[in-house]
LUMTORNU-963534 format. One record per residue (C-alpha): x negated, y, z. Coordinates in steps of 0.2 Angstrom, whole numbers, padded with zeros to 4 digits, always signed. Last residue first. Example, Ala and Ser with C-alpha at 12.3 -4.5 7.8 and 13.67 -1.06 7.14 Angstrom:
# LUMTORNU-963534
-0068-0005+0036-0062-0022+0039
//
This chain:
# LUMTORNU-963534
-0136-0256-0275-0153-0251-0273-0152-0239-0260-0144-0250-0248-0156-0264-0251-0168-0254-0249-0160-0248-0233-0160-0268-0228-0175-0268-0230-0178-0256-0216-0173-0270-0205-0188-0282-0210-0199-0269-0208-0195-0259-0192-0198-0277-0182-0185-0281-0170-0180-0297-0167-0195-0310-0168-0208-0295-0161-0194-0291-0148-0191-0307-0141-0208-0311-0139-0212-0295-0132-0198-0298-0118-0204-0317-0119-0221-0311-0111-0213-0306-0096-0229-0296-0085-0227-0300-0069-0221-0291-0052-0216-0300-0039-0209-0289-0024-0207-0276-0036-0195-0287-0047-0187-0293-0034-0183-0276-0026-0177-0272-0042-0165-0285-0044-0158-0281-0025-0158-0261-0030-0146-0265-0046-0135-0276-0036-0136-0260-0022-0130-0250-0036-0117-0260-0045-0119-0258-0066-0133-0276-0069-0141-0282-0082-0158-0290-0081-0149-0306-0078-0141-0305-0095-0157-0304-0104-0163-0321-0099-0154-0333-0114-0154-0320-0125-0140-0310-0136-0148-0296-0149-0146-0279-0139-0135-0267-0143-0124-0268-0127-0139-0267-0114-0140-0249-0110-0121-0246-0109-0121-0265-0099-0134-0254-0085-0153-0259-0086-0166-0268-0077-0183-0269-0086-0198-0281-0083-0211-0275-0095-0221-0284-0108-0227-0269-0116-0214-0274-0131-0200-0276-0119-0204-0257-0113-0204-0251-0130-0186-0261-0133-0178-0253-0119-0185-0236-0120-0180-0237-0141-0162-0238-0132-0149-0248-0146-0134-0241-0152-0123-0230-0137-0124-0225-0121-0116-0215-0107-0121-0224-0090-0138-0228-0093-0149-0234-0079-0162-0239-0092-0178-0246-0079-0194-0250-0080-0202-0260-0068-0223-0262-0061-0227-0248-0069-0246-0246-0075-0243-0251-0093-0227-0241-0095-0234-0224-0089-0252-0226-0098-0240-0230-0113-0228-0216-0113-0243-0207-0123-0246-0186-0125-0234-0185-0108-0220-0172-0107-0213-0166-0090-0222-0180-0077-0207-0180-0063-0209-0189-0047-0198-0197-0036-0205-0205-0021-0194-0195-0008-0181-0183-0016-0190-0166-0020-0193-0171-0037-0175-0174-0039-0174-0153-0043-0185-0154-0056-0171-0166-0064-0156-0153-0060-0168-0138-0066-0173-0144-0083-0183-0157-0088-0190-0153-0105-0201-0168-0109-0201-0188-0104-0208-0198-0087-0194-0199-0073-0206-0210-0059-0197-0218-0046-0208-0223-0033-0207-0239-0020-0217-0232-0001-0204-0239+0009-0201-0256+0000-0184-0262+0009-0175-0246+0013-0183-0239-0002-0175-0249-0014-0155-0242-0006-0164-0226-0008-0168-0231-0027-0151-0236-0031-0138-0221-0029-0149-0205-0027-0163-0210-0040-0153-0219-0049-0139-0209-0054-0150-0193-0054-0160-0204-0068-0147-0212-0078-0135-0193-0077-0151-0184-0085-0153-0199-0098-0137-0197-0104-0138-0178-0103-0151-0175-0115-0161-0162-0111-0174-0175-0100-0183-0183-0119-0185-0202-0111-0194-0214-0101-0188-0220-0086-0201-0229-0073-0202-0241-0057-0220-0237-0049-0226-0249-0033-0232-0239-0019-0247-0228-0018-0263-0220-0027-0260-0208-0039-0252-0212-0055-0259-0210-0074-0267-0226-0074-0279-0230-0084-0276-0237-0101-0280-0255-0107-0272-0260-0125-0267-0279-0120-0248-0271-0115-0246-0269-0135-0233-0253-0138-0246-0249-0154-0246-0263-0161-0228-0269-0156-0219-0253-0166-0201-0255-0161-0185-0259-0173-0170-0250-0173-0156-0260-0183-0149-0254-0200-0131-0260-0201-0114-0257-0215-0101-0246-0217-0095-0245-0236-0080-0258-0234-0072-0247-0218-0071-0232-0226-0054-0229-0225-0054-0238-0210-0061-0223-0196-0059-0228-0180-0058-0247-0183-0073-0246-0195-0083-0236-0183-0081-0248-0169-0087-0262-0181-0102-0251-0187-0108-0247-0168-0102-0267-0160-0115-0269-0175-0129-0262-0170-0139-0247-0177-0126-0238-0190-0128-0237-0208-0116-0228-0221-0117-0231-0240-0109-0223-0254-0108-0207-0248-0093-0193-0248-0083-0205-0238-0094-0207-0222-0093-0188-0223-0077-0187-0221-0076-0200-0209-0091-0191-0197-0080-0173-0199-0064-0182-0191-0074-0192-0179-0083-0173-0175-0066-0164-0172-0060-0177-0160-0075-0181-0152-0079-0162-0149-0060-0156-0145-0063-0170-0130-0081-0161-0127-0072-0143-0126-0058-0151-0114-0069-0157-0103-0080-0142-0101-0064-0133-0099-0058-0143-0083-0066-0159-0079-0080-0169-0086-0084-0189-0087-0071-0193-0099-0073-0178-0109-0092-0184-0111-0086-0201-0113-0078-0194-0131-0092-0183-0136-0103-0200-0137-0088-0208-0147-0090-0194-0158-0108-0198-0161-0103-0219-0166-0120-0222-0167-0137-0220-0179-0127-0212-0190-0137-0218-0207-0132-0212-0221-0135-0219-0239-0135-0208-0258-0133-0217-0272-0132-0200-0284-0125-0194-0299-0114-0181-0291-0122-0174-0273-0119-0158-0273-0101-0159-0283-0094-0168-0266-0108-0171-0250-0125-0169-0254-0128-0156-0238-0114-0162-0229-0122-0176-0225-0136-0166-0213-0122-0166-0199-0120-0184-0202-0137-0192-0195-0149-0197-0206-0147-0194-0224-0156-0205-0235-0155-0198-0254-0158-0207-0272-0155-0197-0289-0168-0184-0291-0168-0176-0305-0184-0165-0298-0176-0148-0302-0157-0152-0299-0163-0162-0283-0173-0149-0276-0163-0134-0283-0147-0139-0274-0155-0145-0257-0168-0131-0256-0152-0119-0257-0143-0129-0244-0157-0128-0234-0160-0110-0235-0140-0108-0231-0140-0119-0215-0125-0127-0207-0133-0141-0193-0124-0130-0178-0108-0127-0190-0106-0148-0191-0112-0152-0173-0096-0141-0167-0083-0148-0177-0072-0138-0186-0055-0128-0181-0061-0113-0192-0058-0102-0177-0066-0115-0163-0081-0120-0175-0087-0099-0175-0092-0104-0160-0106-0113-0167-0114-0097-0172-0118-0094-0152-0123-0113-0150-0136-0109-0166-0144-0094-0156-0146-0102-0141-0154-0119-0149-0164-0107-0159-0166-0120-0175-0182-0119-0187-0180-0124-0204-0193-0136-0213-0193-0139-0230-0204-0153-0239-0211-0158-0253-0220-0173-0263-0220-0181-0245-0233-0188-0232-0246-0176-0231-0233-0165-0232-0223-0170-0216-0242-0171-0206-0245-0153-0211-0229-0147-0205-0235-0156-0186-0238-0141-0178-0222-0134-0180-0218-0146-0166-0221-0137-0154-0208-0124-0156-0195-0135-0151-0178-0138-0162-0186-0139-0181-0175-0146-0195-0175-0155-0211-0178-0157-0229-0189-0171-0236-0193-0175-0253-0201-0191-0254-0206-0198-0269-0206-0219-0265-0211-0234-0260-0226-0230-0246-0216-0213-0242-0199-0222-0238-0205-0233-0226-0216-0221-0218-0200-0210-0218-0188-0223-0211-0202-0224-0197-0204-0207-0192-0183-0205-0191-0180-0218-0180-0194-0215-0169-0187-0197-0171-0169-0202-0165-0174-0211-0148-0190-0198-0142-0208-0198-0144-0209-0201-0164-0220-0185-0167-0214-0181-0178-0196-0185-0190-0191-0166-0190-0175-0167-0184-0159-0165-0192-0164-0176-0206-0162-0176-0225-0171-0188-0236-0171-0186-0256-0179-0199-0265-0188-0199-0281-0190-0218-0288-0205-0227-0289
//
């Protein structure tokens, strides 16, 4: 049993959203092998309540709590040392301090670091002695960089000074570890391109999904009121990949549904929706839940799910937890890309809107269960059997 340090920028519960899954499951992994000491951060007030839940699983742990405004603020400071954003937003004296006496203290030798703001942490003399493995998830910068694309004037230019400044910061930190793990491998080949230097250290983790509990023989009532057919979107609403999905498809695809199927519903099921996806509430047949205590009811009783995505990167939990509830779901090439290869997936991708609204109309017009979308998951995406490869990691 070795002592292991894991670092994350979220606290890892509850896993309801892409990166915390991730997170949630590493650290069950870790735990049942392992010392944990884990050392992260706290976004949403709510989720203080689950402290008691990160000790129960790890030797120690230290939570810091982030005030979005308040860390943006700070972050300005990037634009006068001419450092990426994400890495003064993640900058923590407390946690640096924890960091230092933890691993001093405990000797450990072993650290996880998920996502490459929290590197920074056992980067150069902090992290002497140890085998320490990232995992960026995605190509982060490259996020940044279709941002710039898709935005004009000032905003444009601060996400562009983003990818640029954040690529820099992810390669130097890439090169302070031993190890660094992205989700697919177009991710980890991208990355090598971008970033060579550290191109023989860069290797993959895949996501996985948790089939017991996403298993469409659990019943659940339905959580919609009586009415038409229910095509769903599950996802955390402040992230502004899935904000642009949903407006997309519910003003470009779903009216374009709705000539056909008049009383099809669009259902935007996640937490913090802000103003612009209240606002498509008002659009006919478009709901919005806010935050649900289980997706499932949502995915169960949907008779599509959809990942419109139009800025994307690694793999979307959404995609894979709908597959694993034996769920037709239509998706955009973003949402698709890092998928495994499939006979049948590629006619469940589709970027043209009315396309898009002819599968859909399909789908609602037959609706089934698809046993191979959870047959494909359960063969290609168990959280075991790609964690391994973090062991691997760790061990070598």
């Amino acid at each position: 049993v070795a002592k292991v340090l894991y670092l994350t920028h979220r606290i890892p519960y509850p896993p309801d959203k892409g990166d915390k899954i991730a997170t949630w499951h590493i650290l069950r992994h870790l735990a049942a092998r392992h010392e944990v000491y884990l050392g992260s951060f706290v976004d949403d007030p709510d989720d203080w309540q689950y402290e008691a839940k990160m000790r129960s699983v790890c030797a120690d742990v230290l939570l810091r709590p982030i005030h979005p405004k308040l860390r943006r603020l700070r972050s300005l400071t990037a634009f006068l040392t001419g450092e990426s954003i994400s890495a003064v937003y993640y900058r923590d004296g407390r946690m640096r301090d924890w960091v230092d006496r933890t691993v001093r203290e405990r000797g450990i030798r072993h650290a996880v670091l998920y996502s490459s703001p929290v590197v920074q942490y056992v980067a150069g003399n902090a992290g002497q002695g140890m085998r320490r493995v990232a995992h960026f998830s995605d190509v982060d910068s490259e996020k940044w960089r279709q941002y710039g694309a898709a935005h004009r004037g000032p905003v444009g230019w601060v996400y562009r000074r983003e990818a640029d400044r954040l690529l820099a910061f992810e390669a130097e930190m890439a090169g302070a570890v031993e190890a660094t793990a992205f989700v697919t491998d177009a991710d980890a080949e991208l990355f090598r391109k971008l970033a060579p230097q550290v191109a023989d250290r860069v290797g993959v983790i895949e996501n996985g999904v948790d089939t017991a509990y996403f298993d469409p023989s659990v019943p659940f009532e339905t959580p919609y009121a009586p009415g038409g057919p229910v095509i769903v979107f599950t996802g955390v609403m402040d992230y502004w990949a899935n904000v642009d999905a949903v407006t997309w498809f519910a003003t470009e695809v779903l009216p374009r549904v709705q000539a056909r199927i008049a009383d099809a519903r669009f259902a935007i099921v996640g937490s913090r929706a802000g103003a612009d996806v209240q606002a498509l509430a008002s659009r006919p047949g478009v709901m919005v839940t806010g935050r649900v205590p289980d997706v499932r009811p949502y995915l169960r009783h949907a008779a599509l799910s959809v990942a419109p995505m139009r800025i994307a990167r690694g793999t979307q939990n959404k995609v894979l937890e709908a597959f694993s509830m034996a769920k037709p779901v239509l998706m955009t090439s973003g949402a698709a890309e890092g998928l495994r290869p499939v006979d049948w997936l590629a006619s469940q991708v589709v970027d043209d809107p009315q396309q898009f609204a002819d599968l859909a109309v399909e789908a609602l017009q037959r609706p089934a269960e698809r046993p191979a979308a959870r047959d494909y998951v359960l063969a290609n995406y168990s959280w075991d059997a790609h964690l391994q490869r973090l062991d691997r990691m760790l061990q070598a």
